[in-house]
C-alpha positions in Angstrom: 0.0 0.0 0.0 1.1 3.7 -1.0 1.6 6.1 2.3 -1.2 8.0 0.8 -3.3 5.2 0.8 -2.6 4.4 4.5 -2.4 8.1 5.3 -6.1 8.7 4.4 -7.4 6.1 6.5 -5.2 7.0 9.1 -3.5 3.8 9.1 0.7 3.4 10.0 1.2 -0.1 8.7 -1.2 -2.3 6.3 -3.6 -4.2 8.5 -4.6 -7.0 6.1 -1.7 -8.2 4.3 -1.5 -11.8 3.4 1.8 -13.2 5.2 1.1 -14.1 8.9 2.6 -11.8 11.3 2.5 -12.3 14.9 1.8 -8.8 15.5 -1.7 -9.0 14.2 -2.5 -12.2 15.6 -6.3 -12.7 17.1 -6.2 -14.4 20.1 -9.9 -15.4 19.6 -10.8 -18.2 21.9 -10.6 -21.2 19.5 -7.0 -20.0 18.4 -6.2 -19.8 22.4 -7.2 -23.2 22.8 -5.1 -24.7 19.6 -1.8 -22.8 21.4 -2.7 -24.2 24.9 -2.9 -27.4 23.4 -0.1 -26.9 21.9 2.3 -26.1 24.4 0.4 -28.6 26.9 2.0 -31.4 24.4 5.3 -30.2 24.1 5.5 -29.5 28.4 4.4 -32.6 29.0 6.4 -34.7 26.6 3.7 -36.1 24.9 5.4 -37.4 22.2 3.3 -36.5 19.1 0.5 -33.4 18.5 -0.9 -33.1 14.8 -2.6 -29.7 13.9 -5.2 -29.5 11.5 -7.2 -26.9 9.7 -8.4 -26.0 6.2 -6.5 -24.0 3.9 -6.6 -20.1 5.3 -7.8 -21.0 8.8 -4.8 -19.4 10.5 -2.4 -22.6 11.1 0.7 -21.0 10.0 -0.3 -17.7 12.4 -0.4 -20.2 15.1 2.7 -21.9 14.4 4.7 -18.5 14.5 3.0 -17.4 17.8 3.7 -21.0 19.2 7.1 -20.9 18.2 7.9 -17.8 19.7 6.6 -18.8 22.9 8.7 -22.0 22.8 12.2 -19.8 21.7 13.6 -20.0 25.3 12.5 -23.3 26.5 13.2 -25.8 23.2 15.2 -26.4 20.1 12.8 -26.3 17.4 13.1 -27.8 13.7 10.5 -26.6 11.6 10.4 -28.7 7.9 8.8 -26.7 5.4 9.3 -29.4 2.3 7.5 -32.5 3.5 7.8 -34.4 0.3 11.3 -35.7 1.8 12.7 -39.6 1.6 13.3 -41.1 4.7 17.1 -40.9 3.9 16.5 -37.2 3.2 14.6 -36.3 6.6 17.0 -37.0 9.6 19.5 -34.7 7.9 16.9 -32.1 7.4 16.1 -32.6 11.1 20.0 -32.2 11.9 20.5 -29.7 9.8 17.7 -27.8 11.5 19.0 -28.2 14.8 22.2 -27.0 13.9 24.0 -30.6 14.8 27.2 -31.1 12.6 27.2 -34.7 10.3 30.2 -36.3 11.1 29.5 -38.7 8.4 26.5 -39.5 5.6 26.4 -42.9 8.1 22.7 -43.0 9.6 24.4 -45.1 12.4 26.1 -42.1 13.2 23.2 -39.3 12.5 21.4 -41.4 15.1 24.0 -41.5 17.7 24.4 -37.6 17.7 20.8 -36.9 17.3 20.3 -39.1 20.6 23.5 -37.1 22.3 21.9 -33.8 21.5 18.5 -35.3 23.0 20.3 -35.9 26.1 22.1 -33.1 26.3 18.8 -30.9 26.0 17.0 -33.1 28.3 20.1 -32.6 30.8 18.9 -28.9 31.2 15.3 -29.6 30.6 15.1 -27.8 27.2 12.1 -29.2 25.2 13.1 -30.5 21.2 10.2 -30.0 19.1 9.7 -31.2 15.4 7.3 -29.0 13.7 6.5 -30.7 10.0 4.4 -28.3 7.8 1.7 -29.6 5.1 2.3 -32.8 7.1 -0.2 -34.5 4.2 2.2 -34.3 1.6 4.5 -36.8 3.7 5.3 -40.0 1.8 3.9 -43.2 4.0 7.6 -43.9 4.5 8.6 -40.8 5.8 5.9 -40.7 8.5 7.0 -44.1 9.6 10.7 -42.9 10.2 9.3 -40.5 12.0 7.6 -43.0 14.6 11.1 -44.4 14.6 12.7 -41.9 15.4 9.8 -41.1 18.4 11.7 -44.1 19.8 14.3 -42.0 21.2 13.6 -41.7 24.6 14.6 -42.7 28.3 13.1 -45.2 30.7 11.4 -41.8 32.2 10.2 -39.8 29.4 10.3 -38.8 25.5 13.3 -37.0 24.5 11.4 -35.7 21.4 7.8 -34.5 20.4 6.4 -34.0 16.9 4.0 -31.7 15.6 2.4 -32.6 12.3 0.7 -29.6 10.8 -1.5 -30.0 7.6 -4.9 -29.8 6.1 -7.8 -32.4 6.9 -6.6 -34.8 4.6 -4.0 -35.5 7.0 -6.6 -36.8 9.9 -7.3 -38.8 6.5 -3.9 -40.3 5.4 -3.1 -41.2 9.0 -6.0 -43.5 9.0 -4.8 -46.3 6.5 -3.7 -49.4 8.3 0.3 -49.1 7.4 0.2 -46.2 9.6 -1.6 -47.8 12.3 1.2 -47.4 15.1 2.1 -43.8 14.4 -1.6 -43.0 14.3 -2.2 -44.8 17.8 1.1 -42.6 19.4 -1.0 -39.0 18.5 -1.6 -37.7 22.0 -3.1 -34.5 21.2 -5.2 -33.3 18.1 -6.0 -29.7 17.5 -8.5 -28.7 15.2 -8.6 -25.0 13.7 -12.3 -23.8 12.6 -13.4 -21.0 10.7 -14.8 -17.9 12.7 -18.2 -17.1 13.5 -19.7 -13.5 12.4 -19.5 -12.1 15.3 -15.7 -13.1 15.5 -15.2 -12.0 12.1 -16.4 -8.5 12.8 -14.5 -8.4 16.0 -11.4 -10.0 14.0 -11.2 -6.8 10.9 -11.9 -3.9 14.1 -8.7 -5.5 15.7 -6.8 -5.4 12.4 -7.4 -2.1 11.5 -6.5 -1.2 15.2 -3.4 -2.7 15.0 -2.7 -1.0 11.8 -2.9 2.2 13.5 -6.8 3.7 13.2 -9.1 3.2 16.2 -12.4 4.2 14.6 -14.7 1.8 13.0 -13.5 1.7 9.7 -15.7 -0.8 8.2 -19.7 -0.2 8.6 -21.5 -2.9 10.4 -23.4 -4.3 7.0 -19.8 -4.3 5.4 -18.3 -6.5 7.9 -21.9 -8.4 7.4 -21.0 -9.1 3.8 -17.2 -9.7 4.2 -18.2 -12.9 6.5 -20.7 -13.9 4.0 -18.6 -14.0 1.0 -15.5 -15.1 2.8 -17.5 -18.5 5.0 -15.3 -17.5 8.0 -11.9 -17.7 5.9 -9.8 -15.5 7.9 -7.3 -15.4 4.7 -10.3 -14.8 2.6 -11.2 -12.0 5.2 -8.1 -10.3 4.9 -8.3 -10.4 0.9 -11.9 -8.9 0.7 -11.3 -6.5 3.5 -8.2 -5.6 1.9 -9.9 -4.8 -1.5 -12.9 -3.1 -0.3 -10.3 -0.9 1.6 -9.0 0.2 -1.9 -12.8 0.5 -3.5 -13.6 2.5 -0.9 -10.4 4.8 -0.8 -10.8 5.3 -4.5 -14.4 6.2 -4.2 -13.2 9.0 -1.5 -15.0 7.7 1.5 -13.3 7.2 4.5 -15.8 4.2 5.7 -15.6 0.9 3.8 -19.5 0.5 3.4 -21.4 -2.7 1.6 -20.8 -0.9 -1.8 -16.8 -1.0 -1.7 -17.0 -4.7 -0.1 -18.9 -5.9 -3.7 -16.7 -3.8 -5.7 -13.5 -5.7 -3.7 -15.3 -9.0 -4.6 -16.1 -8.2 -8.0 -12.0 -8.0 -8.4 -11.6 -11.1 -6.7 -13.8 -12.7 -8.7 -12.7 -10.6 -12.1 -9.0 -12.1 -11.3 -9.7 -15.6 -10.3 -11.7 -16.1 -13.8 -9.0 -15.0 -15.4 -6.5 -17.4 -14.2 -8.8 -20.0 -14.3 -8.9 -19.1 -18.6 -5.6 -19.5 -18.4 -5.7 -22.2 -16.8 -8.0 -23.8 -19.3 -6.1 -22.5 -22.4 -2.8 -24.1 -21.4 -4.7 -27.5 -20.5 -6.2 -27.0 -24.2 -2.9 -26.9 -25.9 -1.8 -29.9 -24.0 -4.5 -31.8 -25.3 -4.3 -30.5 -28.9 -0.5 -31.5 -28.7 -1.0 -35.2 -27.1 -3.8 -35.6 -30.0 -0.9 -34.5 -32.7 1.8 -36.9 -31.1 -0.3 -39.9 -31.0 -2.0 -38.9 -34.2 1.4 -39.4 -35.9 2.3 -42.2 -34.0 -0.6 -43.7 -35.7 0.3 -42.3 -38.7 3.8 -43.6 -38.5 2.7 -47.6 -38.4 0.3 -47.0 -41.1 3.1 -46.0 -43.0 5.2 -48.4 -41.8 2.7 -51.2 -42.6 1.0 -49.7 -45.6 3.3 -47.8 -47.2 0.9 -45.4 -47.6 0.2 -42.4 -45.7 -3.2 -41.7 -43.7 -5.4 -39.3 -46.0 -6.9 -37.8 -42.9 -6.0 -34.4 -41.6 -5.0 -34.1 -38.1 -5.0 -30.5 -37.6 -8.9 -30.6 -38.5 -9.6 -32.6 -35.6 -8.1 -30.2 -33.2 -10.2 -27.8 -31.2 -9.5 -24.4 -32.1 -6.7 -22.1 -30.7 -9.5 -19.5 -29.3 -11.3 -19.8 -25.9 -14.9 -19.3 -25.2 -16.7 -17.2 -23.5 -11.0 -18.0 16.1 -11.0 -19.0 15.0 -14.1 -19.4 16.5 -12.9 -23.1 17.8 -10.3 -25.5 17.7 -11.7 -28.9 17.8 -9.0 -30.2 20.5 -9.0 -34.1 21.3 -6.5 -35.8 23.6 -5.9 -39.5 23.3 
C-alpha cells in the first residue's frame, strides 16, 4: 500500500496483508485453545500433537505465535518441504537443529541426534519437530518418524512432533500401514473458521493494530465480508483488503457494503482470469497429445501400408481460441 493510501485512513502499517505476522494475531478463543494445546504437548512430553485446519484457517499464524513462545525453552526444527525420503529427513532434522554430520552414516546421525536429545533433556530444554503440510509426507517418511519417536529414556520422550496439515492428514493417518504412528498421536487440534461475530470483531482488531481506532468498516460491510468469505480469515483479509482500496478510491473514509462488492467483483474478475488461463494451457496440452499420437498412428500405417493416412489431423483439433478463532479448535486428547 502507498503512504497515501494508509495516510487517508489513518493507518501506519497495512492491516490485512496476506503473510502471517505475529503482530496482528487474534487471540480469539478457538486459536487460544489450539496454542494451549499446543504447548500442553510439548510441556508434558507427549510425544506426538498433529494440527489441523483447512487452507486459510490461521495454522501458519499459530505456528509463528507457538514458536515464539517456545524460543527460550526448546530447540525447534520446523520442515517446510515435506515431500522428503526417509534418507533425506533426519538430515533435514539435523540440519535444523544445527548438529554437525560427522558422516552421511545413519548409524552415526542417530548416535548424535540421541547425544543432542540428552544433552537438552540434561537442562530440561524441550526438542520439538514441527512438519508443515504434514499430508504431503510420503507413508515412508511418516513411519521414520515413529522411529525416530523411539528416542527416549526409561522416564520420558526425549522428542515431540508436531504434524501440521490440512484435513486430509486426519485422512492419510488412517490407512492401516500407519496404524502405530496414528495410535502414538496424544493431542489433536482442530482450527475452525470464525463465526460472524468473530469476524467483525477479527477486521476492528486489524485495523486497530494498523494504527486507526475508529470503525473503519460499517457494520453491513463486515456483514457481507463474512458472507462472501465462510469465515476464511485469509479470505477476510483479501476482501477487507480490497474493499479498503474500492472505498479509498471512491473518496469515503468508511468501507460500506458498496466498496465490499466492488472488492469481490476483483476477486472474482482475477480468479476467472487465471482460471482461462488455466484452461487455455490445459487446451494446448490436449491439442499437442492428439498431434503426437496422431502421428504415431500415422507412423505404423506407413510403416505397414506404405501409404500415408489421408486424414487431416490439424482438423480434428479444437481451435486455438477460448470461449466465452478462530471461532474453535476442535482439541482431542488420546
Amino acid at each position: 500500500m502507498s503512504s497515501n493510501y494508509l495516510t487517508f485512513f489513518g493507518l501506519n502499517d497495512n492491516p490485512f496483508r496476506m503473510t502471517p505476522d505475529t503482530a496482528y494475531f487474534y487471540p480469539s478463543q478457538g486459536q487460544a485453545a489450539a496454542l494451549l494445546a499446543l504447548e500442553y504437548c510439548v510441556r508434558e512430553k507427549e510425544g506426538f500433537c498433529i494440527l489441523t485446519g483447512e487452507p486459510g484457517t490461521g495454522k501458519s499464524a499459530t505456528l509463528r505465535v507457538f514458536i515464539e513462545s517456545m524460543k527460550q525453552t526448546a530447540e525447534i526444527a520446523q520442515i517446510i518441504t515435506p515431500r522428503l525420503s526417509p534418507e533425506e529427513f533426519l538430515p533435514a532434522i539435523l540440519e535444523e537443529l544445527k548438529i554437525p554430520l560427522r558422516s552421511g552414516s545413519k548409524n552415526d546421525m542417530l548416535k548424535d541426534f540421541r547425544d543432542f536429545l540428552l544433552v537438552q533433556a540434561g537442562s530440561d530444554r524441550r526438542v520439538v519437530i514441527i512438519v508443515d503440510e504434514a499430508q504431503e509426507l510420503p507413508e515412508t517418511t511418516l513411519e521414520e518418524l515413529r522411529l525416530l519417536s523411539n528416542l527416549e529414556t526409561e522416564k520420558e520422550k526425549l522428542l515431540q512432533i508436531i504434524l501440521v496439515g490440512q484435513p486430509e492428514l486426519r485422512s492419510k493417518l488412517l490407512v492401516p500401514s500407519l496404524r502405530q504412528l496414528n495410535q502414538r498421536i496424544a493431542v489433536r487440534v482442530r482450527l475452525e473458521r470464525l463465526t460472524p461475530s468473530e469476524s467483525s470483531v477479527y477486521i476492528g482488531a486489524r485495523v486497530n493494530q494498523g494504527g486507526n481506532s475508529s470503525p473503519l468498516y460499517g457494520a453491513t460491510a463486515k456483514s457481507l465480508i463474512y458472507t462472501l468469505s465462510g469465515g476464511i480469515p485469509r479470505t477476510v483479509n483479501l476482501l477487507a483488503s480490497r474493499s479498503l482500496m474500492a472505498a479509498f478510491l471512491d473518496g469515503s473514509r468508511e468501507v460500506g457494503e458498496r466498496h465490499v462488492r466492488r472488492g469481490a467483483d476483483d476477486i472474482l474478475e482475477a480468479g476467472a482470469k487465471k482460471a482461462a488461463s488455466r484452461l487455455r494451457v490445459a487446451i494446448y496440452l490436449t491439442a499437442a497429445l492428439l498431434m503426437a499420437e496422431m502421428a504415431m498412428i500415422g507412423f505404423h500405417l506407413t510403416r505397414s501400408s506404405g501409404a500415408a493416412p489421408k486424414t487431416s489431423i490439424i482438423k480434428a483439433l479444437p481451435q486455438r481460441g477460448v470461449g466465452g478463532s478462530f471461532s474453535s479448535a476442535g482439541v482431542s486428547r488420546q
